[in-house]
MILOKOL-366693 format. One record per residue (C-alpha): residue number from 1; residue in one letter; x, y, z. Coordinates in steps of 0.05 Angstrom, whole numbers, plus 32768, in hexadecimal, padded with zeros to 4 digits. Each point is the difference from the previous one (the first is absolute). Example, Ala and Ser with C-alpha at 12.3 -4.5 7.8 and 13.67 -1.06 7.14 Angstrom:
// MILOKOL-366693
   pos   code     px     py     pz
     1      A   80F6   7FA6   809C
     2      S   801B   8045   7FF3
//
This chain:
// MILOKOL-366693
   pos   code     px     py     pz
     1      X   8C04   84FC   8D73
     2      X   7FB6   7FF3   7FFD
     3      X   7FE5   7FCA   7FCD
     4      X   7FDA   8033   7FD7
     5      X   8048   8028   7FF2
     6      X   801D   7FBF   7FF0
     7      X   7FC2   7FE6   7FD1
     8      X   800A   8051   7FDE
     9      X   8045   7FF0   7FF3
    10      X   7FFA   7FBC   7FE8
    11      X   7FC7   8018   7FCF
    12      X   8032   803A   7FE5
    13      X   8037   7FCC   7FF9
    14      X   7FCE   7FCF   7FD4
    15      X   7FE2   803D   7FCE
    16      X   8049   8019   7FFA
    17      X   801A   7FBD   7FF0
    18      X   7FC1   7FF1   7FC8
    19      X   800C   804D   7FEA
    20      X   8043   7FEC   7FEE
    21      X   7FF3   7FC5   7FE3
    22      X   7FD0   8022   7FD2
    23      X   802D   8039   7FEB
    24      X   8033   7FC8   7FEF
    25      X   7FDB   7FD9   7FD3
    26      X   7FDF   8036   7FD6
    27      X   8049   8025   7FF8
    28      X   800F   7FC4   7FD8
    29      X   7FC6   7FF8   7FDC
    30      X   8001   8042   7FE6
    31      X   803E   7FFB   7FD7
    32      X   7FF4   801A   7FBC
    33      X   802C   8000   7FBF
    34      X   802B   8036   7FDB
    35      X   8005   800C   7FB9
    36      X   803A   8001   7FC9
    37      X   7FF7   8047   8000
    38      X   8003   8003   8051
    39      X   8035   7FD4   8003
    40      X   8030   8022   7FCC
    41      X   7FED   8041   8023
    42      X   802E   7FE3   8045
    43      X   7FC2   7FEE   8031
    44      X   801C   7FC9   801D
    45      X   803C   7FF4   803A
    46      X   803B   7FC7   7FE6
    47      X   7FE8   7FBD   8011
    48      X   7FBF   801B   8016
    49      X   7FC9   7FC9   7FFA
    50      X   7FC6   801E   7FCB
    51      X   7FCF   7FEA   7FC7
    52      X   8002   8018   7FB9
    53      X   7FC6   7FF7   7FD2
    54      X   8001   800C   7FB0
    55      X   7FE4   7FE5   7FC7
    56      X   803B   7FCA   7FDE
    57      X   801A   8024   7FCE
    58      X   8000   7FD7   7FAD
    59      X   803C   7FD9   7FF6
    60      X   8027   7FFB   8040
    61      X   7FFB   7FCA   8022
    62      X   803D   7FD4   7FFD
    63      X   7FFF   7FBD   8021
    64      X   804E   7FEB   8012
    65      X   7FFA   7FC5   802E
    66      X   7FDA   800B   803F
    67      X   8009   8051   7FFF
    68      X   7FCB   8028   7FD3
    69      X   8010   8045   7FEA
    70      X   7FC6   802D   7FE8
    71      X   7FF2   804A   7FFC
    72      X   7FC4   801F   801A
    73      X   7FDC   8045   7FEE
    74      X   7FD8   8032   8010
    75      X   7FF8   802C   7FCE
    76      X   802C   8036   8018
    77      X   8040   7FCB   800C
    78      X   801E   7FB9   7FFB
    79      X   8019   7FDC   803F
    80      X   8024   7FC4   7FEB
    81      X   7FF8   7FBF   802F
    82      X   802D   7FC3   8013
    83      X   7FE0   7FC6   8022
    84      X   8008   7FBB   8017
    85      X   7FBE   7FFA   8017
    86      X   7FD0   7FD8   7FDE
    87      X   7FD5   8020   7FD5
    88      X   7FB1   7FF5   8005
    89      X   7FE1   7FE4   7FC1
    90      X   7FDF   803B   7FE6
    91      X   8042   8029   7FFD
    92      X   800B   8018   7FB8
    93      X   8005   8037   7FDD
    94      X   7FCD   803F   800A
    95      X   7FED   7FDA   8044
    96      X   7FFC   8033   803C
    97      X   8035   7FEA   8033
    98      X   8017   800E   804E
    99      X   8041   7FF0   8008
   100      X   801C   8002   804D
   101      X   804C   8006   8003
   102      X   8030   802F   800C
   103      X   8036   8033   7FD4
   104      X   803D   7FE9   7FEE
   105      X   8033   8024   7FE1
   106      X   8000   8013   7FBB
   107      X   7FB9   8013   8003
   108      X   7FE9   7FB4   7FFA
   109      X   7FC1   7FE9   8033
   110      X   800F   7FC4   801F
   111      X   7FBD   7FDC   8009
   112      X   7FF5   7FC3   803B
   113      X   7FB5   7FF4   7FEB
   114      X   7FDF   8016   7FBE
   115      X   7FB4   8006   8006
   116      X   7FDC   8002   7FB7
   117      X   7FB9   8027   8006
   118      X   7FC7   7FD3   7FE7
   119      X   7FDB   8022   7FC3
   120      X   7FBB   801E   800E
   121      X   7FE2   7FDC   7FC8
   122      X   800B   7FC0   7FE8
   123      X   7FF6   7FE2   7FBD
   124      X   8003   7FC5   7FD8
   125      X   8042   7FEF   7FCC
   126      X   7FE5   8009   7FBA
   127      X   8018   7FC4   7FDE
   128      X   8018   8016   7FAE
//
């Protein structure tokens, strides 16, 4: 085998191995969310990992210990949500969240990491 077949090869072997590299990072990055109304439609598999985003839905949240039930919407449908997780400080009510979890049954989202979206504009407290 000459050296210039075996430098050819090598080089193949190298770009392949980056290629894949590449491919494998960006398939994770690229994870988006579903909605209520996606979710109550049946898009996901059992136990399959996925994100669910929604706006908290008034009057909800109930703290019990360390679990946190809430219910998020979308406007077409409610999802409610069960987590232990703990819960950034700007999660309320009417905050955007991404929850990443999983279906359980009984049509309850079981949530390992609650993300709360930071609001585009921020103001001060008006003080009465």
């Amino acid at each position: 085998m000459s050296a210039r077949l075996r430098f050819g090869i090598a080089a193949c072997v190298v770009v392949l191995a980056i290629a894949g590299l590449i491919g494998f990072s960006i398939s994770g990055a690229t994870a988006y969310y579903r909605t209520p109304a996606e979710m109550k439609a049946g898009s996901y598999r059992a136990n399959q990992r996925i994100r669910v985003a929604g706006v908290v839905a008034k009057d909800t949240v109930v703290h019990n210990g360390a679990v946190t039930t809430f219910t998020i919407q979308d406007g077409k449908a409610t999802l409610p949500i069960t987590t232990a997780a703990l819960l950034p400080d700007t999660f309320t009510a009417g905050v955007t969240v991404v929850a990443e979890g999983s279906m359980t049954g009984g049509g309850v989202f079981t949530a390992t990491d609650v993300l709360a979206k930071c609001p585009s504009k921020f103001s001060a407290k008006v003080s009465t």
